[in-house]
C-alpha positions in Angstrom: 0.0 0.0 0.0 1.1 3.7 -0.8 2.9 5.4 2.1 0.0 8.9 2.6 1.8 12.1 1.0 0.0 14.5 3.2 1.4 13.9 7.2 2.9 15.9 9.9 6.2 17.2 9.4 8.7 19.7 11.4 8.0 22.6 9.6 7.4 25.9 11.7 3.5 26.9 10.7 4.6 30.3 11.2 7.2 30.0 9.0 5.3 28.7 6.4 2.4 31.1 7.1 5.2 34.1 6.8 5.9 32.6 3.4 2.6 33.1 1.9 2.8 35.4 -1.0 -0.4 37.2 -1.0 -0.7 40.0 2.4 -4.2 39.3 2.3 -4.0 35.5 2.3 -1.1 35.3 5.1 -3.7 37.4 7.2 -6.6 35.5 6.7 -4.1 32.3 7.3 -2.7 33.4 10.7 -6.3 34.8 11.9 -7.6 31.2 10.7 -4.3 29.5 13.1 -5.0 31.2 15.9 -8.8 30.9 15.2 -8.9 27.4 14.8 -6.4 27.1 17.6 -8.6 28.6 20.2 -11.6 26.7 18.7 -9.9 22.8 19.4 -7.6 23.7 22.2 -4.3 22.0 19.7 -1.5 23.3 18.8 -1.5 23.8 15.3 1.1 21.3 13.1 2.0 21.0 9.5 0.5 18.3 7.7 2.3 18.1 4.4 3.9 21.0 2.6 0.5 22.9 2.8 -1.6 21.9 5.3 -2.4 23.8 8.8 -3.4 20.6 11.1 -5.0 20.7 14.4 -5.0 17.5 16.4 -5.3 13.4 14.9 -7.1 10.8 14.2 -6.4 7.5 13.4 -9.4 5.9 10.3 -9.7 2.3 8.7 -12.1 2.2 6.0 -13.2 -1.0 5.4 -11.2 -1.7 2.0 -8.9 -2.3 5.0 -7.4 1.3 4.0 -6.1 3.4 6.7 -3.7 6.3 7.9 -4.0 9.2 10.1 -5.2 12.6 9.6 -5.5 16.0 11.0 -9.3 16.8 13.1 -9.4 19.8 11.3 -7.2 21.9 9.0 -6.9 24.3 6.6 -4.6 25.3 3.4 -4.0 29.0 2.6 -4.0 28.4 -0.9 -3.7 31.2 -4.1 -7.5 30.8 -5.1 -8.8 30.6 -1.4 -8.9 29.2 2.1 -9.7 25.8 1.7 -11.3 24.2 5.2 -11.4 20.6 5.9 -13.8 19.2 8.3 -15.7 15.8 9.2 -17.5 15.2 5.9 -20.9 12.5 5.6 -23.0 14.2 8.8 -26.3 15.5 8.4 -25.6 18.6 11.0 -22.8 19.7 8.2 -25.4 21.3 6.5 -26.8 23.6 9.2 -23.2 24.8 10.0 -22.8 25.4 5.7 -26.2 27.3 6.3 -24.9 29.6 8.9 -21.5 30.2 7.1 -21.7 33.1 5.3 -20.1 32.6 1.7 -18.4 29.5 0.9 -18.6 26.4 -1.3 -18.1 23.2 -1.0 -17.2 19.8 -2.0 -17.3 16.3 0.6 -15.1 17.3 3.3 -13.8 20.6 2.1 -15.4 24.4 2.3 -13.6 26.9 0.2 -13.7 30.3 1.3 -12.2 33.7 -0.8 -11.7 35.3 2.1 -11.8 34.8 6.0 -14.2 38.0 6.3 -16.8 36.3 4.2 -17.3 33.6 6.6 -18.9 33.9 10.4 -15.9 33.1 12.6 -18.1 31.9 15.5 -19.5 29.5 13.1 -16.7 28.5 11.8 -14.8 27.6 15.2 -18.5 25.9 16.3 -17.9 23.4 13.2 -14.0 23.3 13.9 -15.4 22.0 17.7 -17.8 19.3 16.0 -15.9 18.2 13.3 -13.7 16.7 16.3 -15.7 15.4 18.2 -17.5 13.8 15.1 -14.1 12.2 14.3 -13.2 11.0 17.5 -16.1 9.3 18.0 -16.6 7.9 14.6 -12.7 6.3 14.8 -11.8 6.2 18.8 -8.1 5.9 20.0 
């Protein structure tokens, strides 16, 4: 089986954060680190080259496929602020709702800019997306 590309490394998030070309994008990245930060209670971690990860979780699918993954995260990238959160949950959809502007694929919510979005919301779903995953694949 493939070894998973996207995993925590040693890189400094505010390194990487610093690095982010756009002012407006490495704003809305370190309001959305220290947002999200607050929101879980984790430290925040670098999954990947890209990816702002707060706390892990362990999944199995039942192809027998498994690897870890962050509880929530985030990528500053040059299009947008791409959110990932617990995917497959009916109560998804009232958080999406409440948002503000946003779209969205199965476990991602892309966002042009962190002002567009309700931040309280935001950290609300940040809070149950961990839970969600933590109950759906205890330690």
């Amino acid at each position: 089986m493939a070894e998973a590309k996207t995993k925590p490394t040693a890189v400094s998030v505010e390194a990487f954060i610093a690095a982010v070309e756009d002012p407006r994008r490495r704003d809305d990245a370190a309001a959305a680190t220290a947002l999200l930060g607050q929101a879980t209670g984790l430290a925040p971690t670098m999954w990947g080259p890209t990816i702002i990860g707060f706390g892990r979780y362990h999944y199995r699918y039942d192809s027998g496929h498994e690897g870890d993954a962050p509880l929530v995260a985030f990528a500053p990238r040059k299009a947008n602020l791409v959110f990932y959160m617990a995917a497959y949950e009916d109560a998804r959809v009232d958080f999406l709702n409440r948002l503000g502007k946003h779209k969205s694929g199965k476990g991602c919510i892309y966002v042009n800019r962190l002002s567009d979005i309700d931040p309280d919301v935001l950290a609300e779903m940040a809070q149950w997306s961990m839970k969600t995953l933590q109950a759906r694949y205890p330690a």
